[in-house]
KOLRO-635551 format. One record per residue (C-alpha): x, y, z. Coordinates in steps of 0.1 Angstrom, whole numbers, plus 5000, padded with zeros to 4 digits. Example, Ala and Ser with C-alpha at 12.3 -4.5 7.8 and 13.67 -1.06 7.14 Angstrom:
2
512349555078/513749895071/
***
This chain:
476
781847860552/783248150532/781948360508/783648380466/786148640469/784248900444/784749260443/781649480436/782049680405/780350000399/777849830382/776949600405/777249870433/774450110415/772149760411/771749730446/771450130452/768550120424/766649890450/766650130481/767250460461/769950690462/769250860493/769750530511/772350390492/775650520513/778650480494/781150820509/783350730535/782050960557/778350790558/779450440560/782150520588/779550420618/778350070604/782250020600/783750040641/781849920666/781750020705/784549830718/786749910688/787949500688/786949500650/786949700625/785649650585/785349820553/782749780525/781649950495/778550000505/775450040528/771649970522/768850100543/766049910530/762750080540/760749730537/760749400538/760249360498/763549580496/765149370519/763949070494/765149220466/768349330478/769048930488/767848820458/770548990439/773148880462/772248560456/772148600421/776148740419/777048580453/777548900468/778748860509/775849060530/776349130568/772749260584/773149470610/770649670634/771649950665/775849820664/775649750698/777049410696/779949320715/781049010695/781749150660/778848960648/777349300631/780649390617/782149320581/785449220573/788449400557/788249270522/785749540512/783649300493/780949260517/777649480517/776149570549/772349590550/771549830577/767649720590/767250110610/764650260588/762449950592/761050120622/757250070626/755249920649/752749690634/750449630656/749649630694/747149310703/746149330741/743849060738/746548870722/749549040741/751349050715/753349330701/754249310658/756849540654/759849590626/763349470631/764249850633/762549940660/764750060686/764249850721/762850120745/760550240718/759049920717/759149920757/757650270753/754350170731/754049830750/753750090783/751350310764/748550040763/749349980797/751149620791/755249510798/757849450771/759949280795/763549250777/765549520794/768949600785/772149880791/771749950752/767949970752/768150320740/769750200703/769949860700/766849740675/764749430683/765949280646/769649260666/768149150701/766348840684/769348790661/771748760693/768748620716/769348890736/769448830771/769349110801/768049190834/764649030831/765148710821/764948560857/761548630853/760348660816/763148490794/765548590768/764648730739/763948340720/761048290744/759548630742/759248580702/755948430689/756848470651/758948580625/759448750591/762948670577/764148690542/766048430535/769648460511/768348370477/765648620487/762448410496/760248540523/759948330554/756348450570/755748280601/754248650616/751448390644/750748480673/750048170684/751748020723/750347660711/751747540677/753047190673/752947180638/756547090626/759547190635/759947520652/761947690625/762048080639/764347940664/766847920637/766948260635/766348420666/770448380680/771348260647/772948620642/772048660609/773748400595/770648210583/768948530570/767748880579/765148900604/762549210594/759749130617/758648980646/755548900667/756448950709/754948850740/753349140760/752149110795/750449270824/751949580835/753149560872/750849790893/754049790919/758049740920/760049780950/763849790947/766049690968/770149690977/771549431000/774849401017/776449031023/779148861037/779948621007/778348500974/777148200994/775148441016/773848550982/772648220970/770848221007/769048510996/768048380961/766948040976/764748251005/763348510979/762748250950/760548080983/758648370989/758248570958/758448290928/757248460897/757148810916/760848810917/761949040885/765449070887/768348950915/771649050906/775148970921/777449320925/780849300946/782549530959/785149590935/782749700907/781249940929/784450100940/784850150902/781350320896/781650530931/785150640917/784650750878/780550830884/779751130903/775951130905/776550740919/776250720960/777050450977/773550250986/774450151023/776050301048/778550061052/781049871026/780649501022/782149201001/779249140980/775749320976/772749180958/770449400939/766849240944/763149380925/759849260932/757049320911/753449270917/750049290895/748549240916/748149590939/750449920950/751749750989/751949420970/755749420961/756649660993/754849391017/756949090997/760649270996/759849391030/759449031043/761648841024/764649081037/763449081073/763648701072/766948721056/768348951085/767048721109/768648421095/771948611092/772048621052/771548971049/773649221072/771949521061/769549631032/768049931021/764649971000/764150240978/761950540992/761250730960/760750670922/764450890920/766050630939/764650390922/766050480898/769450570911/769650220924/769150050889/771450300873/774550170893/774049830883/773249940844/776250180844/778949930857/780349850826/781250210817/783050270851/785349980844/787050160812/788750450833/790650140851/792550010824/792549760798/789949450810/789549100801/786149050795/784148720803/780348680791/779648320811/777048140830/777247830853/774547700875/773047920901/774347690925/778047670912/778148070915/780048070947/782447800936/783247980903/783848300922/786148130947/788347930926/787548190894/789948500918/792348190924/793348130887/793548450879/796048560903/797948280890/797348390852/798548770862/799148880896/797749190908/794949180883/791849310897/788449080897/785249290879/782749020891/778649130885/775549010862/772548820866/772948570896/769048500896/769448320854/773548220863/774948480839/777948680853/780048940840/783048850851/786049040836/789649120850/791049430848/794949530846/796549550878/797349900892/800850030881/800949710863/802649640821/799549750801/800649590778/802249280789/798549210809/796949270774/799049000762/797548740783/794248790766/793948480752/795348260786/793148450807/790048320784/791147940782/791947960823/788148120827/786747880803/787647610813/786547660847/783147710834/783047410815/784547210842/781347340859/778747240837/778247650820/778847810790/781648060777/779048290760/775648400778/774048650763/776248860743/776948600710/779848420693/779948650663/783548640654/784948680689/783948340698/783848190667/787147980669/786447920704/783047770695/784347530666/787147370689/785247330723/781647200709/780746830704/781546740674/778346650668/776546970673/779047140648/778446890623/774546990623/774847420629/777247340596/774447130579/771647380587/773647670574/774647480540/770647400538/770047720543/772647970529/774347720504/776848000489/777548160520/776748470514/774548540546/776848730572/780248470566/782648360589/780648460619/779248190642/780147870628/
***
């Protein structure tokens, strides 16, 4: 659905600055430069203008005016997307409406546990005040240090608690959302029992601000753990790694926080372009697992539960050797080579990146037959396999082979995805996990979905946004 091809006039331009003020009105190049390239550099944009509202009657305002001259609006929060969802197009007629001084934390409610907090408020700072009145903000993330929550519910962030706590649509109890024509949606409850109607904040939270802009919301808090115990593990195969999630998902249940899938090739890459990584075992091995264990329950809790969950693993011949960290540094150190895996791969080359989940159980298959088809789509290419085995979401990107045609491998971009794809969808997953369609996916979305399901994400958005204005051509 695309917006009327209308180009602000000064007039227009100072109308919406007279809403925010000058001071947060950016209109020099200069300013508006970092709301224009985001961190991948896949797409770039241009507008006339950014708006940093400083409250949700701003926000209001400012929608009710686009409304008004059909004025194209893209919301966007830290510009940590990785899907061009955040980004606006080249015609330079679209505003962006930047949510980063909306910054406040509400309210902390740990009878409730519940968190109210602005759609500014940057991830770990949230995280930080949940810790401060000794509760867990569980949603955990490489980009926790910028992203805002207003982009994390607008993407239904994902990450490496989900296993255990969800993504980002079941940790959110309520909304605030301004709606295009400028109406305030204020469904700000705190309630985990509501049966009244349709559940409309799901809409929002992964519509990625297509619907409208998301300014508050009401989160899920809960206990803090009183102990977590880290561990590495070294396998043989990523079926001995779906041993180990069967025995520990036994044993732990609900205590197991996070179990993710590394192989070898991924570390190499962090060992080689990191120098404060070290190697976690002695010893090199085709696939690790990275396993945490938390406990509310007391300090030996989690140690007693890792501790017996890997010597069973050992003894069935599932684990070949593990280590548990011995300090709060290496825990640390442990978590920071799985969270820095991402930047290691860019020294390597152009990559072919791959957001997907499948079944837990069709992990090892998709591995297997996943190295297969890519040797056939471009020989020598190297297999970046790593993510969230515990919730089925792996990272699974392909990098250029070594001494290889940059970019004749960069040409097979778009084979590459359809091979990937439709391996996934031959096993019963989906082509985009966590990180959003925005307008990477966006074709790819329209032409694989039931027709069905396109027909009503098209009705929902005329209902809602019926001149298109709301963040266009992104999602559907």
């Amino acid at each position: 659905m695309d917006a009327p091809a209308q180009p602000l006039d000064e007039t227009l331009i100072r109308s919406f600055a007279g809403i925010v003020g000058d001071r947060y009105a950016l209109t020099a190049e200069a300013d508006i430069a970092p709301y224009t390239v985001e961190r991948r550099g896949l797409f770039g944009g241009s507008t006339p203008l950014v708006l940093r509202p400083g409250c949700t009657d701003e926000v209001s305002r400012i929608m009710a005016l686009a409304s008004e001259t059909r004025t194209p609006v893209v919301p966007q929060g830290g510009n940590t997307g990785l899907v061009g969802g955040q980004m606006p197009d080249g015609s330079g007629r679209e505003i962006v409406v930047s949510l980063s001084r909306m910054n406040r934390i509400r309210e902390i409610d740990t009878t409730s546990n519940t968190i109210t907090a602005e759609a500014g408020v940057v991830l770990q700072t949230l995280q930080e005040a949940a810790d401060g009145a000794d509760r867990l903000f569980p949603l955990s993330l490489g980009s926790q240090g910028s992203c805002q929550i207003g982009g994390n519910l607008s993407s239904n962030a994902g990450g490496t608690g989900v296993l255990a706590y969800g993504n980002a649509r079941e940790l959110c109890l309520g909304l605030e959302v301004v709606l295009p024509d400028g109406r305030i949606f204020d469904d700000l409850r705190k309630l985990k029992k509501d049966n009244t109607g349709y559940d409309l904040k799901d809409l929002f939270v992964g519509g990625e601000g297509t619907l409208g802009i998301i300014t508050a919301a009401v989160l899920k808090l809960f206990p803090r753990p009183k102990s977590r115990e880290i561990a590495w593990a070294g396998l043989n195969s990523p079926d001995e790694a779906l041993g180990l999630y069967r025995l520990a998902q036994d044993r732990g249940g609900p205590s197991v926080t996070a179990f993710e899938l590394v192989m070898e090739t991924p570390l190499e890459f962090l060992l080689r372009h990191n120098p404060s990584a070290q190697r976690p075992l002695a010893e090199r091995y085709p696939c690790y697992v990275m396993l945490e264990i938390s406990s509310v329950r007391s300090a030996s809790d989690a140690r007693e539960l890792i501790e017996d969950i890997l010597t069973a693993a050992m003894e069935q011949g599932v684990v070949l050797d593990a280590a548990i960290a011995a300090s709060g540094q290496q825990f640390s150190d442990f978590w920071a080579l799985r969270e820095n895996m991402s930047e290691a791969q860019k020294p390597e080359g152009f990559s072919i990146k791959h957001d997907i989940s499948v079944p837990v159980a069709a992990i090892p298959r998709f591995i297997a037959e996943g190295a297969d088809l890519v040797e056939q789509v471009a020989p020598g290419a190297r297999v970046v396999c790593f993510g969230h085995m515990g919730d089925g979401n792996l990272h699974y990107n392909v990098s250029e082979p070594v001494g290889g045609d940059s970019a004749a491998f960069q040409a097979l971009y778009g084979r590459m995805n359809e091979t990937v794809h439709a391996l996934v969808h031959n096993l019963g997953g989906s082509f985009s996990a966590e990180h959003g369609i925005g307008r990477l996916k966006r074709d790819e979305l329209i032409a694989t979905a039931p027709p069905v399901a396109t027909e009503l994400m098209r009705a929902v958005k005329r209902a809602i946004d019926p001149l298109g204005i709301m963040n266009p051509n992104k999602v559907i």
